[in-house]
KEZA-500663 format. One line per field, with one value per residue: residue number from 1; residue in three letters; x, y, z of N, C-alpha, C in turn. Coordinates in nm, 2 decimals. Example, Ala and Ser with C-alpha at 12.3 -4.5 7.8 and 13.67 -1.06 7.14 Angstrom:
2
i	[1, 2]
aa	[ALA, SER]
n.east	[1.32, 1.28]
n.north	[-0.57, -0.22]
n.up	[0.78, 0.71]
ca.east	[1.23, 1.37]
ca.north	[-0.45, -0.11]
ca.up	[0.78, 0.71]
c.east	[1.32, 1.29]
c.north	[-0.33, 0.00]
c.up	[0.78, 0.79]
This chain:
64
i	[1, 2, 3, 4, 5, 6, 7, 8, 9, 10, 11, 12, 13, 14, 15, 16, 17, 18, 19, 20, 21, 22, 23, 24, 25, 26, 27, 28, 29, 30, 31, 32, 33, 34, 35, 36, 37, 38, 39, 40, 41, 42, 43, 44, 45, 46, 47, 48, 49, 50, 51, 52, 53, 54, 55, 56, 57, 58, 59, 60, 61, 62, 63, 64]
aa	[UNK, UNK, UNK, UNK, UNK, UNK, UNK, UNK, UNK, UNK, UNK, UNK, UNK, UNK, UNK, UNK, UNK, UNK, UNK, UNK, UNK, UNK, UNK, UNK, UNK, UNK, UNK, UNK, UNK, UNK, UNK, UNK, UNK, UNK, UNK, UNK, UNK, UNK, UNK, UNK, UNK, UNK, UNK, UNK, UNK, UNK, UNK, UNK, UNK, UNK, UNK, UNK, UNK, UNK, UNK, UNK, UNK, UNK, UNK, UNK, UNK, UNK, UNK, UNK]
n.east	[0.08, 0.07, 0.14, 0.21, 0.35, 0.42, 0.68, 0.79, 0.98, 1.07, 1.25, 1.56, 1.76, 2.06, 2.10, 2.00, 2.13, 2.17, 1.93, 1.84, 1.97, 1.85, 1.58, 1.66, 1.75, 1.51, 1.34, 1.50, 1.49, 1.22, 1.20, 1.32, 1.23, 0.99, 0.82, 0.93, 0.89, 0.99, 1.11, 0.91, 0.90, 1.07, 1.06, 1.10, 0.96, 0.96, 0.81, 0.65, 0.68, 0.59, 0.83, 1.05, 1.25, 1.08, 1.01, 1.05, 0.88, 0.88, 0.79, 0.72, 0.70, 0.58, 0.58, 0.47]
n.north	[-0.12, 0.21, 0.52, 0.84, 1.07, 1.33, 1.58, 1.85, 2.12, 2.41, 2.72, 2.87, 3.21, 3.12, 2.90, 2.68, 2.48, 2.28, 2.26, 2.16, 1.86, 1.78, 1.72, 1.58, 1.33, 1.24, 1.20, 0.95, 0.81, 0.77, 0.57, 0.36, 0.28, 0.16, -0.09, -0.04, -0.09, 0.02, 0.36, 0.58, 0.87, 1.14, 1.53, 1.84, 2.13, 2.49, 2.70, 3.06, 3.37, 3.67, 3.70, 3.59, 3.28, 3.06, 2.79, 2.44, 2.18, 1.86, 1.53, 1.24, 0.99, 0.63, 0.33, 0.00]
n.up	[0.00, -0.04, 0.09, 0.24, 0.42, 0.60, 0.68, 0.94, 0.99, 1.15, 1.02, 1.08, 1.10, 1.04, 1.17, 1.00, 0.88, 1.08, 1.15, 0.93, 0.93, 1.21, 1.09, 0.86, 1.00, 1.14, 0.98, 0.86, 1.09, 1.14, 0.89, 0.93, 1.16, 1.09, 0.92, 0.62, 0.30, 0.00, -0.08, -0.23, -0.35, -0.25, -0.13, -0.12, 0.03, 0.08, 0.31, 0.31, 0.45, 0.36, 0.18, 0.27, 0.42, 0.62, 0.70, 0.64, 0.43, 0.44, 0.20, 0.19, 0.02, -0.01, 0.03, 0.24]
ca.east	[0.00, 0.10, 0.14, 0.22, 0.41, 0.48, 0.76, 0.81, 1.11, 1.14, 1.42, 1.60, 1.88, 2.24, 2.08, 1.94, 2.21, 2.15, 1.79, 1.83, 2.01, 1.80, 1.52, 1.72, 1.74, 1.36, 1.31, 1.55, 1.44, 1.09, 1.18, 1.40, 1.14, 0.86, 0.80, 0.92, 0.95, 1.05, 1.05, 0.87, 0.97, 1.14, 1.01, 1.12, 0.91, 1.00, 0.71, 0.73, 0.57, 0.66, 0.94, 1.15, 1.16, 1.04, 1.02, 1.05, 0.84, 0.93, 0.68, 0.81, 0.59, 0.66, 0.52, 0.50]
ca.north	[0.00, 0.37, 0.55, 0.95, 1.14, 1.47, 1.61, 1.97, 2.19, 2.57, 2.73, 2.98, 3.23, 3.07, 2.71, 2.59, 2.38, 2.21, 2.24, 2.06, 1.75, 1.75, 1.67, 1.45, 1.24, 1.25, 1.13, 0.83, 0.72, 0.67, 0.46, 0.27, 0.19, 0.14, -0.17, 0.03, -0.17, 0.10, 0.48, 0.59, 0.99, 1.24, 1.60, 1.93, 2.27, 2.58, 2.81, 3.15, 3.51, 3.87, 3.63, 3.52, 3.18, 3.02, 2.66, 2.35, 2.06, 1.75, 1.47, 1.11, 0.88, 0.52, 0.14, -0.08]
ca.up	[0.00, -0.10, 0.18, 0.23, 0.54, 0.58, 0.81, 0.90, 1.03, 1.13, 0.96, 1.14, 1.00, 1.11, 1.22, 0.91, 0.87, 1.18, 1.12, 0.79, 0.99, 1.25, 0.99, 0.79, 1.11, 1.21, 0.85, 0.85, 1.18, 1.09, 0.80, 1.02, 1.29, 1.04, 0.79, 0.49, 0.16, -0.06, -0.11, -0.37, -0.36, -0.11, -0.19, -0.03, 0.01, 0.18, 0.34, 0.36, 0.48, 0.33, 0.11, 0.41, 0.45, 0.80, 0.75, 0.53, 0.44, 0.33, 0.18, 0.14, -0.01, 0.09, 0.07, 0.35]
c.east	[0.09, 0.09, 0.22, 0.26, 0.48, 0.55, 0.78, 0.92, 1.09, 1.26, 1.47, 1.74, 2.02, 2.22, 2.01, 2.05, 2.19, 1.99, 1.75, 1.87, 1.94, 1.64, 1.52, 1.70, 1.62, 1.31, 1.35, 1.53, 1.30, 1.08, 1.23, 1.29, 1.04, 0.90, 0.81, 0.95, 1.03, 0.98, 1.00, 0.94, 1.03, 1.10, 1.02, 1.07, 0.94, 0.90, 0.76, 0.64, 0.67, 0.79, 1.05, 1.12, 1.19, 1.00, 1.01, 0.98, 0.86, 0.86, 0.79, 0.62, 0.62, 0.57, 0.57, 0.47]
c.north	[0.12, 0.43, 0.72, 1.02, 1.26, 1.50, 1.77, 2.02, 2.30, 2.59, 2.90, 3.08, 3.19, 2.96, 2.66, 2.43, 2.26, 2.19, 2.09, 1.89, 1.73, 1.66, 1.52, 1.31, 1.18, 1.10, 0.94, 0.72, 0.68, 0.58, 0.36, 0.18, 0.15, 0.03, -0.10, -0.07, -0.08, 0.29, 0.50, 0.77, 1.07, 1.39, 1.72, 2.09, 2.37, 2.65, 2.95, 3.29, 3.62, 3.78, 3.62, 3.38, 3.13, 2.87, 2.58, 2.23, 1.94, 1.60, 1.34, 0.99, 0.72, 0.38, 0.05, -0.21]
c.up	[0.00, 0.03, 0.18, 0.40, 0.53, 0.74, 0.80, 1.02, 1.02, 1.06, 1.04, 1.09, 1.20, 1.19, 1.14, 0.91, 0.96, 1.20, 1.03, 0.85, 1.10, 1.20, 0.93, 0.86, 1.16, 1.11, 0.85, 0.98, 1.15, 1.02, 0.85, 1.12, 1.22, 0.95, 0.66, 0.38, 0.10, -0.03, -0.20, -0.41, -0.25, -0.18, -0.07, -0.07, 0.10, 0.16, 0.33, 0.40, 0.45, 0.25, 0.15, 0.38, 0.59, 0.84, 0.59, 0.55, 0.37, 0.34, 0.15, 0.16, -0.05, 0.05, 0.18, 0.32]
């Protein structure tokens, strides 16, 4: 079955970096702990207000 998870992350100026890896991490642990068969895509959007940006979302869409 097709399955759809979205994760999200503030972004802050001068800790993205560590934002971005903390993320990264969130991500790979869920697939880790979960019955994943395959990924199907990984997909990364950035929010934003007044054309700052203030967070990122990132979609992975998955079979179990």
């Amino acid at each position: 079955m097709t399955k759809v998870k979205t994760f999200t992350s503030p972004l802050r100026m001068f800790h993205v970096h560590n934002e971005l890896i903390a993320l990264d991490k969130e991500v790979n642990d869920f697939l880790q702990t979960n019955t994943i068969k395959r990924v199907i895509s990984v997909c990364d959007s950035t929010t934003n207000t007044n054309g700052g940006t203030m967070g990122i979302i990132r979609v992975v869409t998955y079979e179990e």
